[in-house]
N, C-alpha and C positions, 0 to 999 in steps of 0.2 A: 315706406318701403319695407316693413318690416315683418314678419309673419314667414310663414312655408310658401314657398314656390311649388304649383303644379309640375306632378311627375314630365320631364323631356323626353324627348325622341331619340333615338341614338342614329347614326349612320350603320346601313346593314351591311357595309363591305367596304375594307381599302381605297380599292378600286374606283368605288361610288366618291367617295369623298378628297378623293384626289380628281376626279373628272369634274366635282363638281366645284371644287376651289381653283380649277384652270379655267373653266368655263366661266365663273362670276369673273375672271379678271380679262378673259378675251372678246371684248366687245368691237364696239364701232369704233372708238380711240385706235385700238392695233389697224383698223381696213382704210380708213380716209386721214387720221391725225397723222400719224407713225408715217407713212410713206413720203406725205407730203415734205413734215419738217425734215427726213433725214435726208433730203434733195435741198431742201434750203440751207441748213447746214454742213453741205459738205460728205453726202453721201457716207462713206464708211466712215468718216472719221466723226460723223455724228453716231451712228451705229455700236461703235466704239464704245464712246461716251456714255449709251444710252444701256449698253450692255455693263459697265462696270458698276455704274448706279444702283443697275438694277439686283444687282447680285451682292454689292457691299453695302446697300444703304437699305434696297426694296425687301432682301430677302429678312435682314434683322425688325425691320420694320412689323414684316407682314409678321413672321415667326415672335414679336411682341404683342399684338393684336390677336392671333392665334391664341398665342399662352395667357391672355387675360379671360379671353369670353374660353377657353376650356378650364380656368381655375373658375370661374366663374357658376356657370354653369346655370347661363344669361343673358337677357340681349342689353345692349349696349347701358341703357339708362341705367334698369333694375340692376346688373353688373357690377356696375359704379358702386351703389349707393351700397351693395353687399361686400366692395372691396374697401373700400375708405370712408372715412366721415368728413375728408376735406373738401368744402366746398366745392375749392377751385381744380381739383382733380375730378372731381364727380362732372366738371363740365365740359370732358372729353368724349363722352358717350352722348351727350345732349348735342354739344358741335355736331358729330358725325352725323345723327339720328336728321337734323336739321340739316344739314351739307347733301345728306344721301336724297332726303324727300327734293329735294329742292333741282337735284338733276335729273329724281325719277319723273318731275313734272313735266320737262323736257323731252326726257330718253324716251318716255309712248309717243311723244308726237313724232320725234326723227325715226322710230321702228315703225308708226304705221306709213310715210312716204315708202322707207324699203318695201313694205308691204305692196304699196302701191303701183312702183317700178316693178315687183318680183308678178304680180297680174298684169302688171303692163305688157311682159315681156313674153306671157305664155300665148297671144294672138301675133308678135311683133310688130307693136303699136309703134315702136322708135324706127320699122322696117323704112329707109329712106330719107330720114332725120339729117340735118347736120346739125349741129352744135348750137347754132342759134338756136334753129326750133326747140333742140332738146332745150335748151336753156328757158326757153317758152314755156312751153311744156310746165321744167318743175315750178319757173315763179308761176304759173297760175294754179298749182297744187298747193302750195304755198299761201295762194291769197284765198281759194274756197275752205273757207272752213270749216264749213257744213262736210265736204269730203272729208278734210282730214281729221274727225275727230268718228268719223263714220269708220277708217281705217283704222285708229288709233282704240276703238270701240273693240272691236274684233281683236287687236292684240290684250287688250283687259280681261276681255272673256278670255284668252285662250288662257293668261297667264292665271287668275284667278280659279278657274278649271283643274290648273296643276296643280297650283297653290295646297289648295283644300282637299286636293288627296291624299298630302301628306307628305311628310318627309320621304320615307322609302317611296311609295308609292309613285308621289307626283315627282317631285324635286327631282331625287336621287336618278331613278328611272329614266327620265329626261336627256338629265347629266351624262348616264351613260352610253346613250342611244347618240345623242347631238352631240358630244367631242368628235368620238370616231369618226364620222359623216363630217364633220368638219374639216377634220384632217383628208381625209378622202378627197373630198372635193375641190378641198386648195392643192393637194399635191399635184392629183389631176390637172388642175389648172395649170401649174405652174410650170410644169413639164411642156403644156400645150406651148403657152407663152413662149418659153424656152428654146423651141424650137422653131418659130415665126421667122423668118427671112431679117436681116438687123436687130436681133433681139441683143446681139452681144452689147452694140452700143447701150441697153438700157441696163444690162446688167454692170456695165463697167459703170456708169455712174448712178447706181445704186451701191456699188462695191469696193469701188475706185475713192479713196480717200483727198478731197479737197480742203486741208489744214487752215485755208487762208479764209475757208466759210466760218471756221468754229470759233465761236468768241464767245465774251462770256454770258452775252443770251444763248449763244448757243446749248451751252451748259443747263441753266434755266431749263431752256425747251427742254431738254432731255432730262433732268431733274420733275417737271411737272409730268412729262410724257410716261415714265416710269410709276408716278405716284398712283396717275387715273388711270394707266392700264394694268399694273399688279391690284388694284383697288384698295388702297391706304385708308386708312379714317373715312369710311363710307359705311360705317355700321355693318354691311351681310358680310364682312369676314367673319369681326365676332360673335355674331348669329351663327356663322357656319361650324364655330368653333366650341359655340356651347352644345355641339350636337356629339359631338367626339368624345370618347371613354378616355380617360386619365389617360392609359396605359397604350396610347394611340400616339402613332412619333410623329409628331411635328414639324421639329426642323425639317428633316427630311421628305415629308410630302412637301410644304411651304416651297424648298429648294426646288422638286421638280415640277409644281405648277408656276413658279417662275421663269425657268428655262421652256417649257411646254409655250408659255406664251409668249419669251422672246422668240421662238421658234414658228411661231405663226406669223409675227409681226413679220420675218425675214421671209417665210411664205410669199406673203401679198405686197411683199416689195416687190420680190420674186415674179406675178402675177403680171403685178402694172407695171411698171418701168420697161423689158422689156418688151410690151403689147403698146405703150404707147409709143416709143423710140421705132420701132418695125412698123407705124404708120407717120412715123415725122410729128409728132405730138408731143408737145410738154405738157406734164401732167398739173395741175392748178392745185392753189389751196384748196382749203375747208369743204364746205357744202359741195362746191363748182367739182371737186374732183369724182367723190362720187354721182352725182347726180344728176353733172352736164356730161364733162371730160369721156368717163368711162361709157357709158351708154354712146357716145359718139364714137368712141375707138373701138370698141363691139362692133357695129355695122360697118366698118370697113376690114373686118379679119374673116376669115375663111371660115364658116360655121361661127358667127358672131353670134347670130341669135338663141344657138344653143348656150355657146359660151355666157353672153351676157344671164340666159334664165340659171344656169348654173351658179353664176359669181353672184348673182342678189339671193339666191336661196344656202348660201352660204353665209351672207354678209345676214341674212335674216336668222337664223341659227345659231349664227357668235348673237345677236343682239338680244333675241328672245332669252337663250342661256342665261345673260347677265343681268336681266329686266325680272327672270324670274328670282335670281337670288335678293336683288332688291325690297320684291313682294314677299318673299320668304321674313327678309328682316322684318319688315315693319309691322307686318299680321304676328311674328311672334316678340316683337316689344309690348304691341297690345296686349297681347295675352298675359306678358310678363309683368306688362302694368298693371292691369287690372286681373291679376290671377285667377286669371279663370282657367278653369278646365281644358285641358290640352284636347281630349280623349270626345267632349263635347263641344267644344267651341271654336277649333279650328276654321271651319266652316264658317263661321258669324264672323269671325276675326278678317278672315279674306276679303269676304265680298265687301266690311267695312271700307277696308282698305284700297281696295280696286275702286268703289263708290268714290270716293275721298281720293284721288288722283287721278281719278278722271275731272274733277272740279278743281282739283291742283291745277292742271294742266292747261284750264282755259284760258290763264294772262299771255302764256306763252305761243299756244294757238292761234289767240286771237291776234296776237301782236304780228303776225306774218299778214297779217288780211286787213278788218277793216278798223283796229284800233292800233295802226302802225305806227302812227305820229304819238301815241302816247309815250312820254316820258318816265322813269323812276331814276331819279337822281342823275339824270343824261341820258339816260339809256333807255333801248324798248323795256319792253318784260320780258322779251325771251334772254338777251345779252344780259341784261339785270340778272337773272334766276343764275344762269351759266356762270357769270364774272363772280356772283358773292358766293356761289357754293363751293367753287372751283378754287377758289383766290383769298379767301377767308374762312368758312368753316373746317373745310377739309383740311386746310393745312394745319390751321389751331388744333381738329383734335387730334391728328398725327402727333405735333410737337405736344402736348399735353399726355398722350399715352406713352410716346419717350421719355417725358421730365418724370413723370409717373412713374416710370418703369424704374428707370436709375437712381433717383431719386428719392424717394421716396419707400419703393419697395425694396427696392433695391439689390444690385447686380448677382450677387450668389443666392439670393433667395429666386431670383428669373431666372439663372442658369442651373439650377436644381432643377426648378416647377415644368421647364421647357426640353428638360434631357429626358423627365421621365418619360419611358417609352421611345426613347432615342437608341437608332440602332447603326446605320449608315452617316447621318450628317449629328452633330452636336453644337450646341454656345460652346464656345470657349473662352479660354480669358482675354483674348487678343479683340474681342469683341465688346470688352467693357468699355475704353475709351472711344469705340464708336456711338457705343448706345450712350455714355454719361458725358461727350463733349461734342463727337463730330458731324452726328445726327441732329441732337438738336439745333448748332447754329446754322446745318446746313438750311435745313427746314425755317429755320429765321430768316435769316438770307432770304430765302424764295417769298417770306410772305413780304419781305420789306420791297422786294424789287418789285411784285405783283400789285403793290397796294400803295407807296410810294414814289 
């Protein structure tokens, strides 16, 4: 790892790199995870929970991960290997790098269904559906695979496309078009929602605090929920942050793409709960919520079928945003590792890499169709891919860039490195026994109850 690093990219606007570290963190986790658990747990008083986290543990978190890959000045691995010579530090960039591939393997197969739903709904193929059918419907999307990697195809291209245009160009550009339009179209919605005949009932328990839900899974949930939807130890933070000028303030953007995305998350509660409660529906976990539940509750609301091609061209826009910082990372660890030319080899680095998870992505594809009954250590290969990146890597290099941080580099030398360019928000010192005791055991905790 040793030698000159090809000249980087910078971010060409504020603006740009605040829309586009809100965007890497507001995916599919905030539209179908978020909604579901904070009805399992207790409505606001999970919300609660999931807003404290996110703000005393997500925001020092991310604002560490920030202030590495901007000293840096590096994607994850090469990073490492230019900050420390300790092995065992050097293997928080590698976790992440590995944790990040391993749900991007995934995250194209679950964006091209969106895809799929979002063309479904421009003829209103769901026109007449109930819930069974729809339920029909996605398991047999599910089990053609041939379709879904024919969808999942077309999101590689698009993402690949942006990729190789470059940071200003493709990235940035993107970022700043698809926030906006985001917000738009869930405010819009949400207002629609809002005002549906029984909607109060959906907001009251979306809002409405039930104590005797929150336990100490509860916590968990919301401790994980926070980590995958601010995007912790998944490698495109610190890609996004080796893109940033010293003199560029961090805490302070860090802060407000974390409220930016609590603020979504509370959006598309906002969305569903009252759209489902105004048709007598309770909304379901996982999969079942987006892609039975909603598509059913749609065709019973007044202008459903606008509303439905709205909410998946929306749900498609948070996913795509987050799939491209993904690809953003990985094309430039290559580059980073194999130091090539920024200026000429972007382009080769992309499509490497789009090649290469699209072939990622076939255990997971295939495991929905016809090699379902295959086993890894219990489990399919898509639940495999999800449980170990989710539930061990991710968590190792978060706790590893926190032991790291405090640790090792330690607290005034991060509360220097991270102020420079601090104007509105700063570290302070009330912040060192977070990052040098209550950070890391928290993140212990989570990987012992996840994995034990």
């Amino acid at each position: 790892m040793s030698g000159t690093l090809p000249q980087r990219e910078s971010w060409a606007t504020k603006i740009g790199i605040l829309f586009a570290t809100a965007s890497w963190g507001i995916g599919l986790g905030n539209i179908w995870r978020f909604p579901y658990l904070t009805g399992e747990y207790g409505g606001a008083s999970f919300l609660l929970v999931y807003i404290l986290i996110s703000v005393i543990i997500g925001i020092p978190c991310m604002v560490i991960e920030y202030n590495l890959g901007r000293e840096s000045q590096s994607s994850p691995i090469t990073g490492n290997f230019q900050l420390t010579r300790n092995p065992i530090w050097r293997l928080g960039g590698i976790f992440g790098i590995i944790g990040g591939l391993m749900i991007f393997s995934y995250y194209v197969m679950i964006i091209g269904w969106v895809l799929a739903y979002f063309v479904n709904f421009i003829p209103n193929t769901f026109g007449g559906m109930d819930i069974t059918a729809i339920g029909q419907h996605f398991d047999a999307l599910c089990a053609d695979s041939t379709k879904t990697l024919a969808y999942e195809a077309v999101v590689l291209i698009f993402l690949g496309v942006v990729v190789s245009a470059g940071l200003v160009k493709g990235v940035e550009r993107v970022a700043k078009y698809g926030m906006p339009t985001l917000a738009i179209l869930f405010i819009l919605l949400a207002i629609y929602s809002l005002t549906l005949p029984g909607a109060f009932k959906g907001v009251e328990f979306f809002l409405v605090p039930d104590f005797s839900k929150m336990n100490g899974q509860g916590f968990l949930a919301a401790l994980g929920q926070a980590f995958l939807s601010i995007g912790v130890g998944q490698g495109a933070s610190w890609v996004y942050a080796s893109y940033m000028k010293k003199t560029d303030d961090v805490p302070t953007m860090i802060s407000q793409a974390v409220f930016m995305n609590i603020a979504v998350g509370i959006l598309v509660g906002l969305i569903i709960f009252p759209a489902a409660f105004a048709v007598g529906v309770n909304p379901d976990s996982g999969f079942s919520l987006l892609f039975k539940t909603l598509p059913s509750i749609f065709n019973t609301l007044p202008g459903g079928h606008i509303v439905g091609l709205l909410f998946f061209f929306g749900v498609l826009i948070a996913a795509i945003t987050s799939a491209i910082a993904f690809a953003e990372c990985f094309a430039s660890t290559l580059m980073d590792s194999l130091k090539w030319d920024r200026t000429t080899a972007r382009r080769k680095a992309t499509w490497i890499v789009i090649a290469f998870s699209f072939v990622l992505s076939l255990p997971s594809v295939l495991a929905n169709g016809p090699l379902k009954d295959v086993r890894w250590f219990g489990m399919d290969m898509f639940t495999f891919m999800d449980y170990v990146s989710a539930n061990v890597f991710l968590i190792l290099a978060g706790l590893i860039m926190c032991l790291y941080t405090g640790w090792s580099r330690g607290f005034e030398r991060f509360k220097d490195e991270a102020n420079t360019g601090a104007t509105r928000v700063h570290v302070r010192n009330w912040w060192k026994p977070l990052i040098l005791y209550v950070i890391p055991i928290v993140i212990a905790i989570n990987f012992i109850a996840a994995n034990f």
